[in-house]
N, CA, C and O atoms as a Tinker XYZ file with bonds, in Angstrom:
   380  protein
     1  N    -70.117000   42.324000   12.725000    73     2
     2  CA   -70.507000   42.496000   14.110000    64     1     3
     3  C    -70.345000   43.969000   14.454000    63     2     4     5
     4  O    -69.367000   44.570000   14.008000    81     3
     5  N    -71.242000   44.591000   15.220000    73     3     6
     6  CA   -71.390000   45.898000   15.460000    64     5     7
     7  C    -69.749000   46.140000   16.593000    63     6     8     9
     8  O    -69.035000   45.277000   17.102000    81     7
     9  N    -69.661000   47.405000   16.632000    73     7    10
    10  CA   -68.786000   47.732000   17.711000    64     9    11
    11  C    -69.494000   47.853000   19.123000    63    10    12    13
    12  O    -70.536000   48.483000   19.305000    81    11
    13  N    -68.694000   47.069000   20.236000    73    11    14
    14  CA   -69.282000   47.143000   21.509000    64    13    15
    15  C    -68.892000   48.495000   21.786000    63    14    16    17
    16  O    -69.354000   48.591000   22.922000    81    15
    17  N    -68.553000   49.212000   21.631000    73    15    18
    18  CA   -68.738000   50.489000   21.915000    64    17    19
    19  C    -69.099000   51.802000   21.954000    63    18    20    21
    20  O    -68.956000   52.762000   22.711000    81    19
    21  N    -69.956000   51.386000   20.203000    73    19    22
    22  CA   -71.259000   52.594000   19.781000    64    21    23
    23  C    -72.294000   52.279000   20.638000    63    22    24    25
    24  O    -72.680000   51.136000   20.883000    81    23
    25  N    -72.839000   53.535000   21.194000    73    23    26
    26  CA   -73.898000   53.548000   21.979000    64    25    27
    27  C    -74.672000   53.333000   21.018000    63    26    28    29
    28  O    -74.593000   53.886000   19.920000    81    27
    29  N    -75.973000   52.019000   21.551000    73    27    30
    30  CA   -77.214000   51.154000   20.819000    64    29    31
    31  C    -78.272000   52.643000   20.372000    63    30    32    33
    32  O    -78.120000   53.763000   20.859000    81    31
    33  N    -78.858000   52.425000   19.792000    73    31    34
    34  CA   -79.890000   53.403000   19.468000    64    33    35
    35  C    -81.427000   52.301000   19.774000    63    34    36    37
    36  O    -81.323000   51.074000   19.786000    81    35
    37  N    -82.528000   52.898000   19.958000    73    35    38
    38  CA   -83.845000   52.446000   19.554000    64    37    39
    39  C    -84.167000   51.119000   18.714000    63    38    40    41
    40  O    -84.658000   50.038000   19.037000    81    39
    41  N    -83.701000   51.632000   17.531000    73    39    42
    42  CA   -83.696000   50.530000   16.482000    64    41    43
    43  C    -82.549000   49.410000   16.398000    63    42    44    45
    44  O    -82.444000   48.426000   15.666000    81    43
    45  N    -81.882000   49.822000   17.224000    73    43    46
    46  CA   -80.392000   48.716000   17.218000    64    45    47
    47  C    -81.627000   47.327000   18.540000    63    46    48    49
    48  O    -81.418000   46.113000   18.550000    81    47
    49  N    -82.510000   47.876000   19.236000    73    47    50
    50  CA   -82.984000   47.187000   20.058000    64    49    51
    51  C    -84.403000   46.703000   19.298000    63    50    52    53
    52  O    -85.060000   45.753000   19.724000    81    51
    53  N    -84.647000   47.201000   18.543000    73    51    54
    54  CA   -85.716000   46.522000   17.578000    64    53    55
    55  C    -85.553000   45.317000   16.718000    63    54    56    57
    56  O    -86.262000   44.330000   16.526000    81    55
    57  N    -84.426000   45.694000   16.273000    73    55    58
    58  CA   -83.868000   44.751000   15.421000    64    57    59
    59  C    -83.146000   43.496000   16.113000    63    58    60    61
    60  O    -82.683000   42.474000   15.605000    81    59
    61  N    -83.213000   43.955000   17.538000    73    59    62
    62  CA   -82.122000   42.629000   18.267000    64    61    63
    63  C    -80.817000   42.963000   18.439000    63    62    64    65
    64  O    -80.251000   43.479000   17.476000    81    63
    65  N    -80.237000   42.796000   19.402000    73    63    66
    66  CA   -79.438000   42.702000   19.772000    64    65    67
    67  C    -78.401000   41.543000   18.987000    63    66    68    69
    68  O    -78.840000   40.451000   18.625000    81    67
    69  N    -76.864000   41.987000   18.772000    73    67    70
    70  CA   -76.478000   40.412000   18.166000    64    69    71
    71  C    -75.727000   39.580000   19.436000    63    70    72    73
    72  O    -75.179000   39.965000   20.468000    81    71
    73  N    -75.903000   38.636000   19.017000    73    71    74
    74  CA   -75.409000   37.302000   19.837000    64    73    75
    75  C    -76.806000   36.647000   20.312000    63    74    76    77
    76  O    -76.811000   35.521000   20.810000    81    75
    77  N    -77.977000   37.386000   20.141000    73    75    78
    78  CA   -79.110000   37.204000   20.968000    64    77    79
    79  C    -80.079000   36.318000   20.446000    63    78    80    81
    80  O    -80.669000   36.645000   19.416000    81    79
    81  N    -80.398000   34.958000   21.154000    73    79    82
    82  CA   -80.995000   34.089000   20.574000    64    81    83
    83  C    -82.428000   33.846000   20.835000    63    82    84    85
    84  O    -82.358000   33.056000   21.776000    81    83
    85  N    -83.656000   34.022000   20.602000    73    83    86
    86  CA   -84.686000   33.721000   20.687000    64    85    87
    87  C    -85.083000   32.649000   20.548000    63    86    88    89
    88  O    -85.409000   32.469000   19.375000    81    87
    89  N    -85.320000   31.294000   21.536000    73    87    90
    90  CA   -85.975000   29.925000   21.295000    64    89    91
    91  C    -86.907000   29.768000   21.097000    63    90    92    93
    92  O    -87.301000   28.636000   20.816000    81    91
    93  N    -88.018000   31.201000   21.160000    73    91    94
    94  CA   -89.616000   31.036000   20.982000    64    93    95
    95  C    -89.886000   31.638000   19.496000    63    94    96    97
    96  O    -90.983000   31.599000   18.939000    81    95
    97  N    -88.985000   32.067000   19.080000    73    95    98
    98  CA   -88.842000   32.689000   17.407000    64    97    99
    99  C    -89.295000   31.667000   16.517000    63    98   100   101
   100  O    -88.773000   30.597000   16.204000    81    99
   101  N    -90.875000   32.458000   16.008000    73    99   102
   102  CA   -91.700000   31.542000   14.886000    64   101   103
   103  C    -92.428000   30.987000   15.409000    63   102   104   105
   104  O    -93.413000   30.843000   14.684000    81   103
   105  N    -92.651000   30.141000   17.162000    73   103   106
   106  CA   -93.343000   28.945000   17.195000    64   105   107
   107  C    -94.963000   29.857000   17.471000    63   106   108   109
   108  O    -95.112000   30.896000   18.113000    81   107
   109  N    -95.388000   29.530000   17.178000    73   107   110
   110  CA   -96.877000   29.620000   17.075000    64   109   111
   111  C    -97.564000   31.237000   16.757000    63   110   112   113
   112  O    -98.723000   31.636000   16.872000    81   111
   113  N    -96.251000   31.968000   16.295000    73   111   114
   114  CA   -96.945000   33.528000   15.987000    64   113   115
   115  C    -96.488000   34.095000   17.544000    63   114   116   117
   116  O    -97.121000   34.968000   18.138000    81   115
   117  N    -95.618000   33.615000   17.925000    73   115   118
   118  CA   -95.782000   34.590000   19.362000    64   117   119
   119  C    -94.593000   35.841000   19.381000    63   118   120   121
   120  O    -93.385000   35.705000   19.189000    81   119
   121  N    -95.218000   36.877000   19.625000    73   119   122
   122  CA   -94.495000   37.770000   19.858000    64   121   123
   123  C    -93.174000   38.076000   21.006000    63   122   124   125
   124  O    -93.278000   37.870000   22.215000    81   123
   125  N    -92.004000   38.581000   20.356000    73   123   126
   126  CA   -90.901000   38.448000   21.363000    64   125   127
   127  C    -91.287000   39.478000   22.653000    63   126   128   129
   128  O    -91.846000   40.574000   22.605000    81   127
   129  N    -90.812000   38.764000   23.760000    73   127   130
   130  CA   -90.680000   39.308000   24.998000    64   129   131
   131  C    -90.116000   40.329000   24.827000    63   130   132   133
   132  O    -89.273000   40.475000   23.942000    81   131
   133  N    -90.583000   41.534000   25.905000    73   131   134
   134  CA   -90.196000   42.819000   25.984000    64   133   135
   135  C    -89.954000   43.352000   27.281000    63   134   136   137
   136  O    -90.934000   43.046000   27.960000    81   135
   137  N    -89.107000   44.021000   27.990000    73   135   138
   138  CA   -88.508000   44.203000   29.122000    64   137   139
   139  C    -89.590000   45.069000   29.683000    63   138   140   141
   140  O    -90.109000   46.045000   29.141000    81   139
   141  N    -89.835000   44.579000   30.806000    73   139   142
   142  CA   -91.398000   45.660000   31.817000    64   141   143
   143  C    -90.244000   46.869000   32.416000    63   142   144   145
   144  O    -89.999000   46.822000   33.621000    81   143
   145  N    -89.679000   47.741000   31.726000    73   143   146
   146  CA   -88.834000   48.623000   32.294000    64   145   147
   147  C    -90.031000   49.587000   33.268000    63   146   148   149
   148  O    -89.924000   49.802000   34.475000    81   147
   149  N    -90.720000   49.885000   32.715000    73   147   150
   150  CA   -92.152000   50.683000   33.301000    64   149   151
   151  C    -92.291000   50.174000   34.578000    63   150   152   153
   152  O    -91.859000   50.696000   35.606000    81   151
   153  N    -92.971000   49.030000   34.475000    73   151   154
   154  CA   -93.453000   48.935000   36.171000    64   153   155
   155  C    -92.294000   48.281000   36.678000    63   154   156   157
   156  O    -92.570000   47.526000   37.610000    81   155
   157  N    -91.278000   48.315000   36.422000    73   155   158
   158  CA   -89.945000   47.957000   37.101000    64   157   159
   159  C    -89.559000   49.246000   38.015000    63   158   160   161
   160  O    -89.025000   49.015000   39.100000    81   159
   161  N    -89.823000   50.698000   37.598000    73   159   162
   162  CA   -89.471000   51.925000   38.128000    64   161   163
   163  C    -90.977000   52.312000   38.717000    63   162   164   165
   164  O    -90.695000   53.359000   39.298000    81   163
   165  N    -92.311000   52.129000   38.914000    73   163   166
   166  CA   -93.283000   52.415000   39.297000    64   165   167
   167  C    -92.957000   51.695000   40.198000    63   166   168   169
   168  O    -92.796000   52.305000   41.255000    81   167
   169  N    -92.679000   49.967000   40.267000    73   167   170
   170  CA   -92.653000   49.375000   41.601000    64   169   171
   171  C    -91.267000   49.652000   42.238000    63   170   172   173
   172  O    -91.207000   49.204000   43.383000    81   171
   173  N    -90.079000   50.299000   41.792000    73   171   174
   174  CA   -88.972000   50.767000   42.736000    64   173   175
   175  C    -89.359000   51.694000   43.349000    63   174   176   177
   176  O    -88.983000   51.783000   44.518000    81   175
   177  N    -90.464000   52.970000   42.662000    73   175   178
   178  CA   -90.732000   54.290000   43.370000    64   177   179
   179  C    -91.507000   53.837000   44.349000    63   178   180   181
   180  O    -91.735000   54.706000   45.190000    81   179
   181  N    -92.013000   52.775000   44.567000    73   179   182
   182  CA   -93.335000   52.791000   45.756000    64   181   183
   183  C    -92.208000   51.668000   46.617000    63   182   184   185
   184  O    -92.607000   51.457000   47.762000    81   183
   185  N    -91.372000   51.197000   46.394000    73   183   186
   186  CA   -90.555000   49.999000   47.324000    64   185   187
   187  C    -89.626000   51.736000   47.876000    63   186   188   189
   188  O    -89.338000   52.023000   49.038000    81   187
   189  N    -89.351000   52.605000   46.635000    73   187   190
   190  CA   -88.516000   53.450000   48.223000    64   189   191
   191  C    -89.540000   54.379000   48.680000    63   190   192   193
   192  O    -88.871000   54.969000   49.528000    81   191
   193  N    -90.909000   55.035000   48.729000    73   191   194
   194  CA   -91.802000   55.573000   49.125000    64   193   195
   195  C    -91.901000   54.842000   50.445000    63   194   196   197
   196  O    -91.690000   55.503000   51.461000    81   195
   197  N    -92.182000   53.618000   50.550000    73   195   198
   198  CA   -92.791000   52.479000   51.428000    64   197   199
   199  C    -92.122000   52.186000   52.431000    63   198   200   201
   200  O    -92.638000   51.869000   53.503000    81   199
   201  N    -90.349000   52.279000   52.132000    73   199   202
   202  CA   -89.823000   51.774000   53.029000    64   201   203
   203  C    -88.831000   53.067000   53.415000    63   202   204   205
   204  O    -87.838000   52.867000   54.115000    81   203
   205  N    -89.042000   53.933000   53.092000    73   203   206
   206  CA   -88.356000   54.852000   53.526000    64   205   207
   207  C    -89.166000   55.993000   54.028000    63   206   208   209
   208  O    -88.715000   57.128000   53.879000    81   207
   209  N    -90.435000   55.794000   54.667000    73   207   210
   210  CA   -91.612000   56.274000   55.264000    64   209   211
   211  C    -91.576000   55.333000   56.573000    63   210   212   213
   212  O    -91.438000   55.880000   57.668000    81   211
   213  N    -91.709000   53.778000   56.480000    73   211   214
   214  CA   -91.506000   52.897000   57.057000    64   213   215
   215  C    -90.148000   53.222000   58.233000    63   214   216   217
   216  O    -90.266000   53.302000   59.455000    81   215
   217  N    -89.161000   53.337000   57.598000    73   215   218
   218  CA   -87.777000   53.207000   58.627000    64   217   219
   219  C    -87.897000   54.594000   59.351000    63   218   220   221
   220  O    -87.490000   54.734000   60.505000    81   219
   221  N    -88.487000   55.649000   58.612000    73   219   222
   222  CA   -88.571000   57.275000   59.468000    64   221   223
   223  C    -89.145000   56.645000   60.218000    63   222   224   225
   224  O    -88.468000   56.337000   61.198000    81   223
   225  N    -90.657000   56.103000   60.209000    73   223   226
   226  CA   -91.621000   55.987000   61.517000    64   225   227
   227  C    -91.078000   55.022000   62.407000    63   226   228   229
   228  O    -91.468000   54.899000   63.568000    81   227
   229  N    -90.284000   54.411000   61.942000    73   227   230
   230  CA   -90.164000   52.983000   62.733000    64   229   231
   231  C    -88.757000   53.598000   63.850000    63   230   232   233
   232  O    -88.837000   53.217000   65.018000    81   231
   233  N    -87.718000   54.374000   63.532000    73   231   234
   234  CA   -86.692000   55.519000   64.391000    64   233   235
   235  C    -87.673000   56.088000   65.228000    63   234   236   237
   236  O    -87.671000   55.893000   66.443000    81   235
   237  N    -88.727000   56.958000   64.500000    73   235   238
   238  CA   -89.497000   58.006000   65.824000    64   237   239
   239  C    -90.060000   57.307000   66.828000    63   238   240   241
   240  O    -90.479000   57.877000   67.835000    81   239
   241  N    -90.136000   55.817000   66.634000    73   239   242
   242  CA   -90.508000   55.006000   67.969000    64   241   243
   243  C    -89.603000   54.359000   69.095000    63   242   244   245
   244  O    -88.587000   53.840000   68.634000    81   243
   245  N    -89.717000   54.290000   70.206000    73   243   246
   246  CA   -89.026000   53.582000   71.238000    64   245   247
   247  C    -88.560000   52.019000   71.286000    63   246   248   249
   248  O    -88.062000   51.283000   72.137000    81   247
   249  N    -89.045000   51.876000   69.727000    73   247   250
   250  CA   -88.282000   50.200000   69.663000    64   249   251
   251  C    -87.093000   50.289000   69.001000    63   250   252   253
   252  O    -86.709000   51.382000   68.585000    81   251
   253  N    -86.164000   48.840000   68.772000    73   251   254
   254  CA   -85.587000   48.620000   68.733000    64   253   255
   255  C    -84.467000   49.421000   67.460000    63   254   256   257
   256  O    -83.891000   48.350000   67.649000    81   255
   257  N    -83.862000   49.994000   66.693000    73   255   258
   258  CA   -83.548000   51.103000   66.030000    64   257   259
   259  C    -82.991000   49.685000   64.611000    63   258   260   261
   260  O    -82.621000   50.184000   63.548000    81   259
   261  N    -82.975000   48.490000   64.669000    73   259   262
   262  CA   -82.352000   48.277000   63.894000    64   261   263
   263  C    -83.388000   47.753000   62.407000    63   262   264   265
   264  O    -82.952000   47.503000   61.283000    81   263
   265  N    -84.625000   47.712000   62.806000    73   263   266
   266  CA   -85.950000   47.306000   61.551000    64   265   267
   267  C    -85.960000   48.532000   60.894000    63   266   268   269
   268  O    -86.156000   48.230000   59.717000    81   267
   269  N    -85.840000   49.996000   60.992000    73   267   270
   270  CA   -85.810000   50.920000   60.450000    64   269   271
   271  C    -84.078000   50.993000   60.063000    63   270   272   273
   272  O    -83.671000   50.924000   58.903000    81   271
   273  N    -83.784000   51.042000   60.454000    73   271   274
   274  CA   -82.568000   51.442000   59.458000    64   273   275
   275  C    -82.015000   50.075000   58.246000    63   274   276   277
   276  O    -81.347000   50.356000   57.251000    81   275
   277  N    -82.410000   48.765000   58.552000    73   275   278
   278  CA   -82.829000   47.998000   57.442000    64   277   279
   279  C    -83.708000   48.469000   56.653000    63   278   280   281
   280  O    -83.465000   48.202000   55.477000    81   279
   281  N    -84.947000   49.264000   56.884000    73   279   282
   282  CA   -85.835000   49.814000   55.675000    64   281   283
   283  C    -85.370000   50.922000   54.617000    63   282   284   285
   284  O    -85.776000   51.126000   53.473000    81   283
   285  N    -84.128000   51.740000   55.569000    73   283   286
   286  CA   -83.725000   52.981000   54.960000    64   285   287
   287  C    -82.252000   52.188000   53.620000    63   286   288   289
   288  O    -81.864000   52.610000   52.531000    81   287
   289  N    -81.869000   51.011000   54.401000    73   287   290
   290  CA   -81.013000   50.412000   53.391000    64   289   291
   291  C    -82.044000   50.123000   52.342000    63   290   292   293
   292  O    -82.142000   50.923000   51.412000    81   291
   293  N    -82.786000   49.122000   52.384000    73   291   294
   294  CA   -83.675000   48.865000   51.176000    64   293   295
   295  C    -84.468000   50.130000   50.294000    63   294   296   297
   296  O    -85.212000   49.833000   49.359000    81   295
   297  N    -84.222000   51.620000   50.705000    73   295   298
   298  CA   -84.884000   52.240000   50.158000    64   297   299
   299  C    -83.402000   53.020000   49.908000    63   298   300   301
   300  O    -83.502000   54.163000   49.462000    81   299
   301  N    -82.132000   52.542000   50.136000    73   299   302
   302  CA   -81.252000   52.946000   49.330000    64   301   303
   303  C    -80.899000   52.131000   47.844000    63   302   304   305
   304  O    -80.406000   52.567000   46.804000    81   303
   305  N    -81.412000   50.645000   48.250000    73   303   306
   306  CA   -81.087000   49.950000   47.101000    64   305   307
   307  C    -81.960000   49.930000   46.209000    63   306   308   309
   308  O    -81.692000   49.372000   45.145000    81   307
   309  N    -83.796000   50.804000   46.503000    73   307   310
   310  CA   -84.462000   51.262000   45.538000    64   309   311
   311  C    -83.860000   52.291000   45.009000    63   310   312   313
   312  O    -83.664000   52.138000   43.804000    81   311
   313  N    -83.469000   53.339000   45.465000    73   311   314
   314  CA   -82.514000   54.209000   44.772000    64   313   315
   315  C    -81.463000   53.901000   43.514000    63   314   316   317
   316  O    -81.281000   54.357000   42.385000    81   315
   317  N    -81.120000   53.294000   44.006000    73   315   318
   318  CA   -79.972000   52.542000   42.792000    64   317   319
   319  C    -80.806000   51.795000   41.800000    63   318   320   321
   320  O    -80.227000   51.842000   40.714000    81   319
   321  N    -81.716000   51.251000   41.737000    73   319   322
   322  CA   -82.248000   50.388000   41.077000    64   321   323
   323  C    -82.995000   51.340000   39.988000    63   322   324   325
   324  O    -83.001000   51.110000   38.779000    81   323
   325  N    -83.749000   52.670000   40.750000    73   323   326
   326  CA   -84.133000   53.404000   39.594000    64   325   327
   327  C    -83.536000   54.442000   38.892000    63   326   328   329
   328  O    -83.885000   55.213000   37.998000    81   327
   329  N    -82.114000   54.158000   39.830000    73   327   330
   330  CA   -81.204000   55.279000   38.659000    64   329   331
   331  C    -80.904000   54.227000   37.459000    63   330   332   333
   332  O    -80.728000   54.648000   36.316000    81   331
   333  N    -80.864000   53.114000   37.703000    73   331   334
   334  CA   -79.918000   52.357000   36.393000    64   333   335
   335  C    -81.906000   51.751000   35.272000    63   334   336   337
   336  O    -81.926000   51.347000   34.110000    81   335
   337  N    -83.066000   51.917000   36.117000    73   335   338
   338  CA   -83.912000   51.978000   35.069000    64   337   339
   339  C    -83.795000   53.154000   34.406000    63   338   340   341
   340  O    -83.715000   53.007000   33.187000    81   339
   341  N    -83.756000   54.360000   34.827000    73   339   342
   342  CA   -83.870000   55.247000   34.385000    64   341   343
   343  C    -82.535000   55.222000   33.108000    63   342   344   345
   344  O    -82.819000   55.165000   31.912000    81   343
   345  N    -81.364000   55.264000   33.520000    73   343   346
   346  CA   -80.581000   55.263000   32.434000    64   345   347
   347  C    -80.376000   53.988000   31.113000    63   346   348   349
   348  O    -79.690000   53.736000   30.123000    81   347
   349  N    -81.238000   53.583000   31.740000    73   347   350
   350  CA   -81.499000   51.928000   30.482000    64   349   351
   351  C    -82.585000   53.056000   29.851000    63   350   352   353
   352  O    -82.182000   53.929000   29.082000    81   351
   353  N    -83.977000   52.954000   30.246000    73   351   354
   354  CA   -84.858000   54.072000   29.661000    64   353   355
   355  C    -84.362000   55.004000   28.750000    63   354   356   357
   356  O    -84.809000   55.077000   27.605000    81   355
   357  N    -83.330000   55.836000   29.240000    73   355   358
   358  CA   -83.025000   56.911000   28.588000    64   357   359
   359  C    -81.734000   56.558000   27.171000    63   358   360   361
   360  O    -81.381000   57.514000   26.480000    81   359
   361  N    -81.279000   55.454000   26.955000    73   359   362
   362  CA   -80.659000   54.928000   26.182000    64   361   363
   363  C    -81.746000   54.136000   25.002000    63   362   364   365
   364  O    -81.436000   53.865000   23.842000    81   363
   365  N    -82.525000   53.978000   25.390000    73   363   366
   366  CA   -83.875000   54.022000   24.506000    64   365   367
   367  C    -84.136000   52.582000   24.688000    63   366   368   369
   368  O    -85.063000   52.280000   23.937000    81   367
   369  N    -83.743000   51.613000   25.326000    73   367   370
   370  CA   -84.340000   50.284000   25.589000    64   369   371
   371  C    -85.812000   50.532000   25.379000    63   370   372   373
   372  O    -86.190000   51.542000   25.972000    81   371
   373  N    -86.605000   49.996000   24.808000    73   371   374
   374  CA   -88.028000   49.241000   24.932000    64   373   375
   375  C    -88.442000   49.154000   26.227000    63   374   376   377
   376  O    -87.589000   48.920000   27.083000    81   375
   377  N    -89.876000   49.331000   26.620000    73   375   378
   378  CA   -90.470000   49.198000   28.214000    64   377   379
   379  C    -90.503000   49.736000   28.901000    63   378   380
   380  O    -91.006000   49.356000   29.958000    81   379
């Protein structure tokens, strides 16, 4: 068993991960699933583009102050979401 504490390389994720079980392995030629890391960070960049455009405009108006600053949270938790794609990415995960 590998050490949980060498950082994985590329090929450590090619080869599989251990403990990792595939139930669709062999049946009909189908190829293993692969993580959409890509449009996982294309659709975080446009969820904080969207909503953090959204909560500015929605403050510069005379309504109620609390639908915009819910948008500016959700375009904090896009934030977070594409720092940790990004550092999966950059550890060489697939996608």
């Amino acid at each position: 068993m590998s050490d949980p504490r060498k950082p994985r390389t590329r090929a450590d994720y090619a080869r599989g991960l251990p403990d990792h079980h595939d139930p669709t392995a062999g049946i009909g030629g189908a190829r293993p699933a692969q993580s959409a890391l890509t449009l996982r960070l294309v659709l975080a960049v446009f969820g904080l583009v969207v909503s953090v455009a959204g909560g500015i405009a929605w403050l510069a108006t005379d309504l109620p102050a609390w639908p915009g600053v819910a948008l500016l949270v959700l375009g904090a938790v896009a934030v977070v979401d594409i720092v940790v794609i990004v550092r999966r990415k950059a550890r060489g995960e697939p996608g």
